[in-house]
Chimera marker file (.cmm) of the C-alpha trace (Angstrom):
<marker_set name="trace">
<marker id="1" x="-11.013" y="59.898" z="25.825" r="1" g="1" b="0" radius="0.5"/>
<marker id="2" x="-12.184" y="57.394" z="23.646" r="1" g="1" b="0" radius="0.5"/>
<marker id="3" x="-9.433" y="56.660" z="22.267" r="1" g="1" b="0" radius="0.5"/>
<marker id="4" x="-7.127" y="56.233" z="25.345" r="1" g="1" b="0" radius="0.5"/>
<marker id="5" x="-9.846" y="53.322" z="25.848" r="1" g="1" b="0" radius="0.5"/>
<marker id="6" x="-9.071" y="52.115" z="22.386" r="1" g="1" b="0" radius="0.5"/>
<marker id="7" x="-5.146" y="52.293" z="22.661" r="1" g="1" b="0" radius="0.5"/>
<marker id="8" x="-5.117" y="50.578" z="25.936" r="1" g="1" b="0" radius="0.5"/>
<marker id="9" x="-7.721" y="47.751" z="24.881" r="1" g="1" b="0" radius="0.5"/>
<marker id="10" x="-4.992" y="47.259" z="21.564" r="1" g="1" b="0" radius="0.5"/>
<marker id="11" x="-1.850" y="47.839" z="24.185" r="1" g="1" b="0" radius="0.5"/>
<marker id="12" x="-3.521" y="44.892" z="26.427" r="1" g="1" b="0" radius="0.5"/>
<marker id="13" x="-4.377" y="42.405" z="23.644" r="1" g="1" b="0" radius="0.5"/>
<marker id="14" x="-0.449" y="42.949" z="22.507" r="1" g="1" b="0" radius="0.5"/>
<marker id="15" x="0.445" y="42.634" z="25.549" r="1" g="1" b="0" radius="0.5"/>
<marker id="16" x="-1.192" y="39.151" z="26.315" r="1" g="1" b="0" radius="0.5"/>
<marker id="17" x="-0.522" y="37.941" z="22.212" r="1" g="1" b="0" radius="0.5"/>
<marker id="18" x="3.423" y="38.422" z="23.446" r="1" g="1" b="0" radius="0.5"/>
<marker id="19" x="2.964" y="36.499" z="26.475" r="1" g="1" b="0" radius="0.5"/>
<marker id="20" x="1.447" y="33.656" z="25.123" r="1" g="1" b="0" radius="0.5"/>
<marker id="21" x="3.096" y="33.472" z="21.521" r="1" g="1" b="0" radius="0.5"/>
<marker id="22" x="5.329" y="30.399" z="20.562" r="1" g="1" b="0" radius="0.5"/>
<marker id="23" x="7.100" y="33.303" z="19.059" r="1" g="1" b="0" radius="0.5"/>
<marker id="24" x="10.169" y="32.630" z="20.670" r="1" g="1" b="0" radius="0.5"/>
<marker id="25" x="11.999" y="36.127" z="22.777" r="1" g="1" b="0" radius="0.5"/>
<marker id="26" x="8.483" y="37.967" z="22.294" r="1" g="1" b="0" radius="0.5"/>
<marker id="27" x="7.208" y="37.031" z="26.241" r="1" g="1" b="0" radius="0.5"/>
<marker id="28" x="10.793" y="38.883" z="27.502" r="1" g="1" b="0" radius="0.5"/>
<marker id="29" x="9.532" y="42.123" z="26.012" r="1" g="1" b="0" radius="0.5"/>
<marker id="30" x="6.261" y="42.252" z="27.886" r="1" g="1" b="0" radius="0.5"/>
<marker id="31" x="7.808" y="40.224" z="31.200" r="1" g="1" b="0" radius="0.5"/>
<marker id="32" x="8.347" y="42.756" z="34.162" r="1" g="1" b="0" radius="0.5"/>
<marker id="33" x="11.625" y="40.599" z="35.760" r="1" g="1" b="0" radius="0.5"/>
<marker id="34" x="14.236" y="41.483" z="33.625" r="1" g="1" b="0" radius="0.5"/>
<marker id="35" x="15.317" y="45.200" z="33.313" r="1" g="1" b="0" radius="0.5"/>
<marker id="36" x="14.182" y="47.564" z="31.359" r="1" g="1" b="0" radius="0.5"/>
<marker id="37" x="17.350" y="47.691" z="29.026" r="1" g="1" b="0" radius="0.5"/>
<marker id="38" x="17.359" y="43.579" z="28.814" r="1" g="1" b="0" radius="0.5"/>
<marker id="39" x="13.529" y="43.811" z="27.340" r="1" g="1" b="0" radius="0.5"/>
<marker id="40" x="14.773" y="46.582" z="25.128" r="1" g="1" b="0" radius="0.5"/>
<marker id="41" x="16.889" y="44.679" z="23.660" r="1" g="1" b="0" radius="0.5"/>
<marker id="42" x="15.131" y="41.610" z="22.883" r="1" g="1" b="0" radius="0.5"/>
<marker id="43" x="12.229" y="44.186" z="21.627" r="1" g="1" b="0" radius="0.5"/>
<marker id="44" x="15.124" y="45.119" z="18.828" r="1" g="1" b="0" radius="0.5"/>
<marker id="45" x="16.250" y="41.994" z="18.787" r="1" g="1" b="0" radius="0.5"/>
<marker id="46" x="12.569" y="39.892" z="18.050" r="1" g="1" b="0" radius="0.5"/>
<marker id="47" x="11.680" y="42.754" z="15.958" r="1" g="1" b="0" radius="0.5"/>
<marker id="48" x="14.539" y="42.817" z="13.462" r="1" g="1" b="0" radius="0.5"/>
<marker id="49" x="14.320" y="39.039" z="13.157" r="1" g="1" b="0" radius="0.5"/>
<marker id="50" x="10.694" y="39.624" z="12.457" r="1" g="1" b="0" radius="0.5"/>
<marker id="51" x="11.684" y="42.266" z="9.006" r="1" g="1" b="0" radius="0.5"/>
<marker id="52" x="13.971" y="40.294" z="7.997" r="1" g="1" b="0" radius="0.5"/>
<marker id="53" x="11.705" y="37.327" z="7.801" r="1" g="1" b="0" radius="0.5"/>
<marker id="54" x="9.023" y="39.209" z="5.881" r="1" g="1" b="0" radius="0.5"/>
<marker id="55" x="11.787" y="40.829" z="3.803" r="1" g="1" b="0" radius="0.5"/>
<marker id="56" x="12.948" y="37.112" z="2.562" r="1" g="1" b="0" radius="0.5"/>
<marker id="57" x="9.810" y="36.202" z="2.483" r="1" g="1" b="0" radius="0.5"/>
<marker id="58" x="8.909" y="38.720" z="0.051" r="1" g="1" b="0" radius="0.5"/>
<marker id="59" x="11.590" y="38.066" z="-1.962" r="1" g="1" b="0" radius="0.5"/>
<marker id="60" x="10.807" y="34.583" z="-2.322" r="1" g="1" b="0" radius="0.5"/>
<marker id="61" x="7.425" y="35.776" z="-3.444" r="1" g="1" b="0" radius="0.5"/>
<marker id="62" x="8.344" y="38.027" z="-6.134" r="1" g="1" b="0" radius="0.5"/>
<marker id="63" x="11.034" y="35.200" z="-7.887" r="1" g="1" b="0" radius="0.5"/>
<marker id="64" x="8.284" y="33.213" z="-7.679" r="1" g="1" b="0" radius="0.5"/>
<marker id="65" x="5.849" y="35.683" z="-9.248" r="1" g="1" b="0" radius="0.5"/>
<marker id="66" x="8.401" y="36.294" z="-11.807" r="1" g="1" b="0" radius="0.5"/>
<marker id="67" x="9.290" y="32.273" z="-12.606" r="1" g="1" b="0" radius="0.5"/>
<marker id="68" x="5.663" y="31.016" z="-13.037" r="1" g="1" b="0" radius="0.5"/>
<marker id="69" x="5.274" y="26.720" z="-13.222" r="1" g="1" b="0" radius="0.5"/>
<marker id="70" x="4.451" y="25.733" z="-16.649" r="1" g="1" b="0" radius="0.5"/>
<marker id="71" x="2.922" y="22.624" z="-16.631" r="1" g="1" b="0" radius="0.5"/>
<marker id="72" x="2.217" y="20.912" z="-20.292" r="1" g="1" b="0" radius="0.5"/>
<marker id="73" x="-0.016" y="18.359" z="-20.966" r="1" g="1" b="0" radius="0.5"/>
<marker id="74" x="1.563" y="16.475" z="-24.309" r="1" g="1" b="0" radius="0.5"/>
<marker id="75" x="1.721" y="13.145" z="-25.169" r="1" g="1" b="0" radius="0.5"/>
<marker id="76" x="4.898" y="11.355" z="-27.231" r="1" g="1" b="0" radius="0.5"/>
<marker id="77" x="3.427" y="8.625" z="-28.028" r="1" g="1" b="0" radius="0.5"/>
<marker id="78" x="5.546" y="6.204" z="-30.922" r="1" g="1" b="0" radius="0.5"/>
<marker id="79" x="3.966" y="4.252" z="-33.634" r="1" g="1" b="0" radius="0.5"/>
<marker id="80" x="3.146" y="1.354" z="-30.648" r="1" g="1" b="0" radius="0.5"/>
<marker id="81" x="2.293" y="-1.371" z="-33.758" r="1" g="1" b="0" radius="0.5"/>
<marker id="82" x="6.123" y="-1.203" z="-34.706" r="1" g="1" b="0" radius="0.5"/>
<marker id="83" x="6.744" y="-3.464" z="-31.152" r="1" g="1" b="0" radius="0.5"/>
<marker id="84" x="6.251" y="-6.404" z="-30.745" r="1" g="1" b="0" radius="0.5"/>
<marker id="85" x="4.393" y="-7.345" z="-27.577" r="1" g="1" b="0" radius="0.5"/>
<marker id="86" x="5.573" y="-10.409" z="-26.250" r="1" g="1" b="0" radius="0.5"/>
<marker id="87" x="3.157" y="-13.813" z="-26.200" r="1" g="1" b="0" radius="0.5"/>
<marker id="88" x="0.991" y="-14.377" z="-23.063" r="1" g="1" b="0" radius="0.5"/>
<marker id="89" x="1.175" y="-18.092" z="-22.394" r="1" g="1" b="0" radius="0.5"/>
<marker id="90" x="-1.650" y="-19.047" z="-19.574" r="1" g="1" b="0" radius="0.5"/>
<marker id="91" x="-0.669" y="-22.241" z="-18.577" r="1" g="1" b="0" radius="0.5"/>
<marker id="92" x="-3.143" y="-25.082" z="-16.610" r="1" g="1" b="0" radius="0.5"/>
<marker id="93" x="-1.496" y="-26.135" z="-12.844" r="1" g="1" b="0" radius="0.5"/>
<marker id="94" x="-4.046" y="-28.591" z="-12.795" r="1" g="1" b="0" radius="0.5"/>
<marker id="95" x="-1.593" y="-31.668" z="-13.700" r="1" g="1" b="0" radius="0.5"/>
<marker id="96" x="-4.945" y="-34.620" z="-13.615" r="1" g="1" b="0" radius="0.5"/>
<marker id="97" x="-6.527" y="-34.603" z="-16.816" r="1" g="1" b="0" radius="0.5"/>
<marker id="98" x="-10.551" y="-34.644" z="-16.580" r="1" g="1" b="0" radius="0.5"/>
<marker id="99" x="-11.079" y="-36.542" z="-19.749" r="1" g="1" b="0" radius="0.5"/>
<marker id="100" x="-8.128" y="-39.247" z="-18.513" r="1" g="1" b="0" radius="0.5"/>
<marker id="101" x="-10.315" y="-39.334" z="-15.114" r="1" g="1" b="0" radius="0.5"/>
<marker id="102" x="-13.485" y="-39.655" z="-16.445" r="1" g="1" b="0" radius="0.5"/>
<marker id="103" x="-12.250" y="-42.410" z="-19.480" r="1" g="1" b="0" radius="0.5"/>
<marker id="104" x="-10.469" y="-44.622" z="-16.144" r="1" g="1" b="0" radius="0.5"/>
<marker id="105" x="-13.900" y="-43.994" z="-14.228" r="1" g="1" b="0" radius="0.5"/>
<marker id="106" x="-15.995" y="-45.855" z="-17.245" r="1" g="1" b="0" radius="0.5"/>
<marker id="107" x="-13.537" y="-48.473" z="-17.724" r="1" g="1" b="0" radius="0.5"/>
<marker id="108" x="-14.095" y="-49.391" z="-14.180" r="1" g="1" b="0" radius="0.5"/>
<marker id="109" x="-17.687" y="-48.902" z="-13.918" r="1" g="1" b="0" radius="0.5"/>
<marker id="110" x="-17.752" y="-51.148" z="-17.283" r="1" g="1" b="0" radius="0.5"/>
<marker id="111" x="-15.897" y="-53.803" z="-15.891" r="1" g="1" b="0" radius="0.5"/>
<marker id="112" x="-17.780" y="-53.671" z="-12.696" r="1" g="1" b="0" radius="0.5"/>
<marker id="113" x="-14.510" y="-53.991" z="-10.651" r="1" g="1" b="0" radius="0.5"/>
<marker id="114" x="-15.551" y="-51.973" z="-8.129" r="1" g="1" b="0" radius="0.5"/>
<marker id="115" x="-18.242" y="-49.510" z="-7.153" r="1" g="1" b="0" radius="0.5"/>
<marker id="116" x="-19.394" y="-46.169" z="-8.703" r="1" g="1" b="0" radius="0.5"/>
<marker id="117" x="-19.079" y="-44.012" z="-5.511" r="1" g="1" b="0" radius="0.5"/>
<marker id="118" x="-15.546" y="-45.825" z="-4.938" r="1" g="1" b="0" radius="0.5"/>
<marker id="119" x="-14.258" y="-44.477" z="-8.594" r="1" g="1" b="0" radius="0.5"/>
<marker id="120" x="-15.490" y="-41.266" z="-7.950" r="1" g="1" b="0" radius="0.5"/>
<marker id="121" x="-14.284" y="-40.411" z="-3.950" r="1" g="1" b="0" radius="0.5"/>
<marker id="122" x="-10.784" y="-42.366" z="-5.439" r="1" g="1" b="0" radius="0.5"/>
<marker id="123" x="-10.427" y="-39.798" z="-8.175" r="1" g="1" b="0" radius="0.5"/>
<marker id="124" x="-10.841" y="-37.106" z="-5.910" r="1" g="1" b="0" radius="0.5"/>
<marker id="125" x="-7.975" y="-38.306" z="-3.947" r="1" g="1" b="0" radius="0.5"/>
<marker id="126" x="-5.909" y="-38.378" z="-7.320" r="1" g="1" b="0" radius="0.5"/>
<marker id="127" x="-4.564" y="-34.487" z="-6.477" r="1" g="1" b="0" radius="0.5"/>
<marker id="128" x="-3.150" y="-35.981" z="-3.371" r="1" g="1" b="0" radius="0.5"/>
<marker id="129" x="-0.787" y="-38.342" z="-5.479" r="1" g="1" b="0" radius="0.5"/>
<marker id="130" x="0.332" y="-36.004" z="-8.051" r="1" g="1" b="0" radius="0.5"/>
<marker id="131" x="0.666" y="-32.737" z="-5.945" r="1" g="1" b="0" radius="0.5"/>
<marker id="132" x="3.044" y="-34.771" z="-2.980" r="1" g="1" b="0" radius="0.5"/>
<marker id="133" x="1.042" y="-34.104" z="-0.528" r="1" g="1" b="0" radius="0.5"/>
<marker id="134" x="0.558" y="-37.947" z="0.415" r="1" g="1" b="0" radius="0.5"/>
<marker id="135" x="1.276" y="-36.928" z="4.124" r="1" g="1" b="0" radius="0.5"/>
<marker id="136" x="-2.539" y="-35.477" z="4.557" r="1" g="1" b="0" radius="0.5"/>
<marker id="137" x="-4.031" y="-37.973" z="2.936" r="1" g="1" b="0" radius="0.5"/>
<marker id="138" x="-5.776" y="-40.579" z="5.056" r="1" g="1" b="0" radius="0.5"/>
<marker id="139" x="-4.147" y="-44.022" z="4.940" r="1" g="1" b="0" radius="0.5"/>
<marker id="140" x="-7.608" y="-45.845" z="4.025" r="1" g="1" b="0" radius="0.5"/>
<marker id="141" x="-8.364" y="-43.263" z="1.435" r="1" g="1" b="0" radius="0.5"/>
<marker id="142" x="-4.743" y="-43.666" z="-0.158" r="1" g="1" b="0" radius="0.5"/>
<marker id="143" x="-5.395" y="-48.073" z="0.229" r="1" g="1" b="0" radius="0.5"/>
<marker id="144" x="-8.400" y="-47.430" z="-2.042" r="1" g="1" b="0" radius="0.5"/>
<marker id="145" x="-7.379" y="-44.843" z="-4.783" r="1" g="1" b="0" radius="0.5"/>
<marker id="146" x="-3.892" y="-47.496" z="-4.993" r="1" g="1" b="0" radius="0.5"/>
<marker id="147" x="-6.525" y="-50.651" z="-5.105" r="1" g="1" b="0" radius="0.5"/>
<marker id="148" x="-8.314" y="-48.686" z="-8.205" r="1" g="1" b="0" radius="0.5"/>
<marker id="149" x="-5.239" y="-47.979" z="-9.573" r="1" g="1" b="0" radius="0.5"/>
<marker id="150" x="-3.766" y="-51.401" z="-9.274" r="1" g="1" b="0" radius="0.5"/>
<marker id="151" x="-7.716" y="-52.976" z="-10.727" r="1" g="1" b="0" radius="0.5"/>
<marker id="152" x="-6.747" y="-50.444" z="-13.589" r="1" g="1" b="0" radius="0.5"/>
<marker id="153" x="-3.538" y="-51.661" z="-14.216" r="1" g="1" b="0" radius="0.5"/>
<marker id="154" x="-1.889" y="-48.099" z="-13.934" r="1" g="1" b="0" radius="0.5"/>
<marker id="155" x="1.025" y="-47.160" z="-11.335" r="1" g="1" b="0" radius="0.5"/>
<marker id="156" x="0.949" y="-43.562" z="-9.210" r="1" g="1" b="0" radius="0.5"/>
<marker id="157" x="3.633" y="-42.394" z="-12.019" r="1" g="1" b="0" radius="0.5"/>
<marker id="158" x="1.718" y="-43.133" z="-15.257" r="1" g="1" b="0" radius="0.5"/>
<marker id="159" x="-1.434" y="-41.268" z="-13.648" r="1" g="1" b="0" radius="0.5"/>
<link id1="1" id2="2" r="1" g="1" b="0" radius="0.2"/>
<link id1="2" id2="3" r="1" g="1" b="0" radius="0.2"/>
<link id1="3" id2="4" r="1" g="1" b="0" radius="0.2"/>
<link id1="4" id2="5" r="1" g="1" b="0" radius="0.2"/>
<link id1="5" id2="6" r="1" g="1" b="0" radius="0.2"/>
<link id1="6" id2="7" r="1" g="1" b="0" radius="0.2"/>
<link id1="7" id2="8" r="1" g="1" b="0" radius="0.2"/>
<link id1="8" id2="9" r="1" g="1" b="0" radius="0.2"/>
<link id1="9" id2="10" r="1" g="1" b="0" radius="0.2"/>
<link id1="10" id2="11" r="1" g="1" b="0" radius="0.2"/>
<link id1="11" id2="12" r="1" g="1" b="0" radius="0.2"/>
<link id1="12" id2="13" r="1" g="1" b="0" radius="0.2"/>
<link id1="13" id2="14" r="1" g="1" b="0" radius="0.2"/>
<link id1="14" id2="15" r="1" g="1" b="0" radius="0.2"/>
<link id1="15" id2="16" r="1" g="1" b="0" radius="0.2"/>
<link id1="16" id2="17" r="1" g="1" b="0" radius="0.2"/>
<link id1="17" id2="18" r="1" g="1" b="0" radius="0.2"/>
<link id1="18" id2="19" r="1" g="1" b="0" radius="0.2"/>
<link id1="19" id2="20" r="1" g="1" b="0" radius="0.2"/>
<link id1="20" id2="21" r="1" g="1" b="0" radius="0.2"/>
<link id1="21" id2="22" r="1" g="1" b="0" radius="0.2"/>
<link id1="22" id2="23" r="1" g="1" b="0" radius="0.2"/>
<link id1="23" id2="24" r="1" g="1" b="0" radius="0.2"/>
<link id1="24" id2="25" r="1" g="1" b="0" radius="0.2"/>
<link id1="25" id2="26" r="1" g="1" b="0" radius="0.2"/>
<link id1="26" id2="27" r="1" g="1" b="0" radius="0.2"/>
<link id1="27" id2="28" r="1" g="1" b="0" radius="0.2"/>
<link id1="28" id2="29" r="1" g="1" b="0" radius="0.2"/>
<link id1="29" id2="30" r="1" g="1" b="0" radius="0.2"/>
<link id1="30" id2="31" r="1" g="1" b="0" radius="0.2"/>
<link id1="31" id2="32" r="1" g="1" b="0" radius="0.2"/>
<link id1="32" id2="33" r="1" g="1" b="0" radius="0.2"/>
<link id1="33" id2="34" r="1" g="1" b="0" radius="0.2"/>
<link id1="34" id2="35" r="1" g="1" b="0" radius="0.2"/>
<link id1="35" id2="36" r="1" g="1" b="0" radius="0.2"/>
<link id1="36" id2="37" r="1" g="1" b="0" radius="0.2"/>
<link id1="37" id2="38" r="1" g="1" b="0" radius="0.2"/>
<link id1="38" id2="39" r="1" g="1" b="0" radius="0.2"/>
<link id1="39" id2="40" r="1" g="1" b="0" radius="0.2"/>
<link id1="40" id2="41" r="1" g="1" b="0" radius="0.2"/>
<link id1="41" id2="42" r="1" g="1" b="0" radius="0.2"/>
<link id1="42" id2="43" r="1" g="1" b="0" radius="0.2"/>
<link id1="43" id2="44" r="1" g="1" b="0" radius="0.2"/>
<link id1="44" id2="45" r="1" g="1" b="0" radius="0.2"/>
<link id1="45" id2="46" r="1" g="1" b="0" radius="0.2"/>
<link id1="46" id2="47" r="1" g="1" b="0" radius="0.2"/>
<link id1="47" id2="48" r="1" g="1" b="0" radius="0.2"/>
<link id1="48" id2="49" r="1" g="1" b="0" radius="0.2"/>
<link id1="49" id2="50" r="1" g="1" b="0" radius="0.2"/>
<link id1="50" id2="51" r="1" g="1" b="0" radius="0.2"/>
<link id1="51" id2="52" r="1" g="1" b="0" radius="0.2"/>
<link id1="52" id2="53" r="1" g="1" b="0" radius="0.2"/>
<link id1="53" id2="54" r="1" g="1" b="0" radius="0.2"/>
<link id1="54" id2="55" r="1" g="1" b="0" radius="0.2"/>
<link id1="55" id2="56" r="1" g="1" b="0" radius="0.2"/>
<link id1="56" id2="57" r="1" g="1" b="0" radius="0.2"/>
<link id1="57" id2="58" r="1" g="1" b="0" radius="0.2"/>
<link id1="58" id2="59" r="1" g="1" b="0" radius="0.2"/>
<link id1="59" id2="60" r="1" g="1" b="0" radius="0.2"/>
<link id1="60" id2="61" r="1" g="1" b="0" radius="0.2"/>
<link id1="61" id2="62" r="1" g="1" b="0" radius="0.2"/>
<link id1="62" id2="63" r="1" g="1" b="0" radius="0.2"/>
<link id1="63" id2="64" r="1" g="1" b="0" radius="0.2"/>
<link id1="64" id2="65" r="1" g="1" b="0" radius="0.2"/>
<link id1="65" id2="66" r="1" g="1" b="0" radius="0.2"/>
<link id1="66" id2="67" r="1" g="1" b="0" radius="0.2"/>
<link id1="67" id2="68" r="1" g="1" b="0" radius="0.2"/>
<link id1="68" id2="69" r="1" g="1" b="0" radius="0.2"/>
<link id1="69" id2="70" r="1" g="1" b="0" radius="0.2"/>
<link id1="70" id2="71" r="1" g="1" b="0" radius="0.2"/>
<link id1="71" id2="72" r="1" g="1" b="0" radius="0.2"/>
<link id1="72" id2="73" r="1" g="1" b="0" radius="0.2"/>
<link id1="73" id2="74" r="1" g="1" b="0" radius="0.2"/>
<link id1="74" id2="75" r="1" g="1" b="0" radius="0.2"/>
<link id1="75" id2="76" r="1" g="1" b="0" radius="0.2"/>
<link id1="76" id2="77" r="1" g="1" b="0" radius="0.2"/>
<link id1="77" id2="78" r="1" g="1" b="0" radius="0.2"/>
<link id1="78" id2="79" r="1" g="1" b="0" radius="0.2"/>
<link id1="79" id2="80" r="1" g="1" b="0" radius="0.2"/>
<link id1="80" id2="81" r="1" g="1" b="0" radius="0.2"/>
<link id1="81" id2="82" r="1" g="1" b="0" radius="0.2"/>
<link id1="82" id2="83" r="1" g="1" b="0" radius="0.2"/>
<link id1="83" id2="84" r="1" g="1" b="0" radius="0.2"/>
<link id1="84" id2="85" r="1" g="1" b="0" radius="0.2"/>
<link id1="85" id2="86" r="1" g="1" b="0" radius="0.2"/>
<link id1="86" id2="87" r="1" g="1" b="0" radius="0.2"/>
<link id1="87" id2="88" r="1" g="1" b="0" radius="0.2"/>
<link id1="88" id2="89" r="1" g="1" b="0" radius="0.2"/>
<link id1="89" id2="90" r="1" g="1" b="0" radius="0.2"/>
<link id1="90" id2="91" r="1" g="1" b="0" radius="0.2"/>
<link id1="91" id2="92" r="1" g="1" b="0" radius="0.2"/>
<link id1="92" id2="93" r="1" g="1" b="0" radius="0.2"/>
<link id1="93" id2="94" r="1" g="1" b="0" radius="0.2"/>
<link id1="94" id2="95" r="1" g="1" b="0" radius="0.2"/>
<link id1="95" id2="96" r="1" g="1" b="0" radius="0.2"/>
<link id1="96" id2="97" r="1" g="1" b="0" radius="0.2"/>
<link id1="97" id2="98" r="1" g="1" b="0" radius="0.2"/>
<link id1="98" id2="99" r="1" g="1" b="0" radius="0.2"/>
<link id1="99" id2="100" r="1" g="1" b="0" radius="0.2"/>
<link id1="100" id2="101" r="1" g="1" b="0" radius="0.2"/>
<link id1="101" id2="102" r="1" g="1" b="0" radius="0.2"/>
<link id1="102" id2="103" r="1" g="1" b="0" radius="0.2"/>
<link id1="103" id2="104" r="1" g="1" b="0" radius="0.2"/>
<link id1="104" id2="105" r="1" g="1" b="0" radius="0.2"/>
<link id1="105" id2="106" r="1" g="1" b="0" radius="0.2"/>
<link id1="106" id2="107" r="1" g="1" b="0" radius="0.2"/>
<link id1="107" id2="108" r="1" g="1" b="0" radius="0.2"/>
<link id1="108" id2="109" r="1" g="1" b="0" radius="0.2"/>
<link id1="109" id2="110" r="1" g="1" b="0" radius="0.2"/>
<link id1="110" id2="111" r="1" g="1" b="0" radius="0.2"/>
<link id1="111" id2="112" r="1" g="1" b="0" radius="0.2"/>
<link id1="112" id2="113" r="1" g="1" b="0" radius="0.2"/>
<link id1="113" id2="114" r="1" g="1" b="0" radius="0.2"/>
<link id1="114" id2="115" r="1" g="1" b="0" radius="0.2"/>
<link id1="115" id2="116" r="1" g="1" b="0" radius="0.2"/>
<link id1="116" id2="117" r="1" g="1" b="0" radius="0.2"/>
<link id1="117" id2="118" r="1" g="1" b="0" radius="0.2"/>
<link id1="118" id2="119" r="1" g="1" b="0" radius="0.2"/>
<link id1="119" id2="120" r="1" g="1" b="0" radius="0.2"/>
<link id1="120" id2="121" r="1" g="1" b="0" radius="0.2"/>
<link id1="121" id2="122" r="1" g="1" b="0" radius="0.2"/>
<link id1="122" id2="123" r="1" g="1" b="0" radius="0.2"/>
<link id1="123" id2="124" r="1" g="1" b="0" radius="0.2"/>
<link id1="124" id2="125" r="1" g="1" b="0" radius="0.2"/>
<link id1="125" id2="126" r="1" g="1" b="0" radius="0.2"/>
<link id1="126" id2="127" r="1" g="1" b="0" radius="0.2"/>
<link id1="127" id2="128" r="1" g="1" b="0" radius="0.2"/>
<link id1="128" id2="129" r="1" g="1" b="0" radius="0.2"/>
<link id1="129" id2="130" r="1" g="1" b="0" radius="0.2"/>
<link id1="130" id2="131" r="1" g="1" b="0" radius="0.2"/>
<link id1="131" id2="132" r="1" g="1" b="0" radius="0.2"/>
<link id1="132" id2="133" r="1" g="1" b="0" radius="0.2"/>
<link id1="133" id2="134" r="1" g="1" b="0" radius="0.2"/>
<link id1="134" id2="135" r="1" g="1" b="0" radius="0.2"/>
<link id1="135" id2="136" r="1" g="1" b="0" radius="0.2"/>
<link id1="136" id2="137" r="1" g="1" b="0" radius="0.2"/>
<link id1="137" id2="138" r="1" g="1" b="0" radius="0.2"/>
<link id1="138" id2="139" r="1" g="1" b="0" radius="0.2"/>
<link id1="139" id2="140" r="1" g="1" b="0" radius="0.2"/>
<link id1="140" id2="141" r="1" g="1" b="0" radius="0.2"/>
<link id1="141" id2="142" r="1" g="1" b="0" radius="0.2"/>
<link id1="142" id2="143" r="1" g="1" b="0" radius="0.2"/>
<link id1="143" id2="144" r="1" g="1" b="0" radius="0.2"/>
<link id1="144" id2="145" r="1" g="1" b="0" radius="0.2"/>
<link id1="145" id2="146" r="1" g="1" b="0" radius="0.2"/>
<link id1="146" id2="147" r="1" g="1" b="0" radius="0.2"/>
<link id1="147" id2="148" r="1" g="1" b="0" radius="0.2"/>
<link id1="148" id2="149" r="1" g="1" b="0" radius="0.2"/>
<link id1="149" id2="150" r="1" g="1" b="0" radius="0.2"/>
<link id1="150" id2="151" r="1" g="1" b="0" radius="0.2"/>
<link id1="151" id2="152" r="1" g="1" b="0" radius="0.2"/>
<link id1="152" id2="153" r="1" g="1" b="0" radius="0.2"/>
<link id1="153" id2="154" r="1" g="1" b="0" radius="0.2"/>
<link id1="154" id2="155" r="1" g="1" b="0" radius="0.2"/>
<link id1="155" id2="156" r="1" g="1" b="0" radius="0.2"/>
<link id1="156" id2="157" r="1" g="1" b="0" radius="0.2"/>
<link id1="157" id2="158" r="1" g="1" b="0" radius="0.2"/>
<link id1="158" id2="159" r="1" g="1" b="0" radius="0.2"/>
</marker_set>
């Protein structure tokens, strides 16, 4: 008797496993609408499809039992120092020379031809005139920096 209980418990899981599988052809086995001879069928049907998937499948796992990845660590390195590795030039964007800047600063604070704070904000502008961006820079700012230029004796080209 138990194991009528048993079988039935297993028979019911089975049951509701082939309803509710993705499976696809398993739910017409257990469905009650078609015939009996239509669920037959797709019983032989689902479960041939299901041997000969675990038959490739086992195939697959004994050629790949048999043909084992190698994998090699090994380096093939040359003799690097025969090559030779080409120059690494860094080269300065900045195209106002600091030096230049602060010589043309002295020169004017020497000659007192115009006011330390002027030298200075006017060769802050001095980016402005080399990198042609004169369109952002405000028209009283570029009057002055040209004024010190023009005290100076230098054009916007020679700076």
């Amino acid at each position: 008797m138990r194991l009528f209980e048993v079988e039935k418990i297993v028979l019911g899981r089975l049951k509701e496993f082939c309803k509710t599988t993705s499976l696809h052809g398993w739910k017409y086995v257990v469905s009650s609408k078609p015939p009996a001879f239509i669920r037959y069928i797709w019983l032989v049907t689902c479960s041939t499809a299901m041997f000969i998937a675990i038959y490739f499948m086992t195939l697959a796992w004994i050629k790949y039992e048999a043909n084992q990845t190698k994998t090699v660590m090994e380096t093939v390195q040359g003799d690097i120092y025969r090559f030779l590795f080409p120059a690494v030039t860094v080269c300065n964007f900045n195209k106002i020379s600091k030096q230049a800047a602060y010589r043309m600063a002295a020169e004017l604070s020497d000659a007192n031809l115009t006011k330390r704070e002027s030298v200075v904000n006017s060769l802050k502008l001095l980016y402005y005139l080399v990198s042609q961006d004169k369109l952002n820079l405000p028209r009283k700012d570029y009057e002055l920096l040209t004024e010190v230029l023009h005290r100076t004796g230098k054009t916007e080209e020679q700076v």
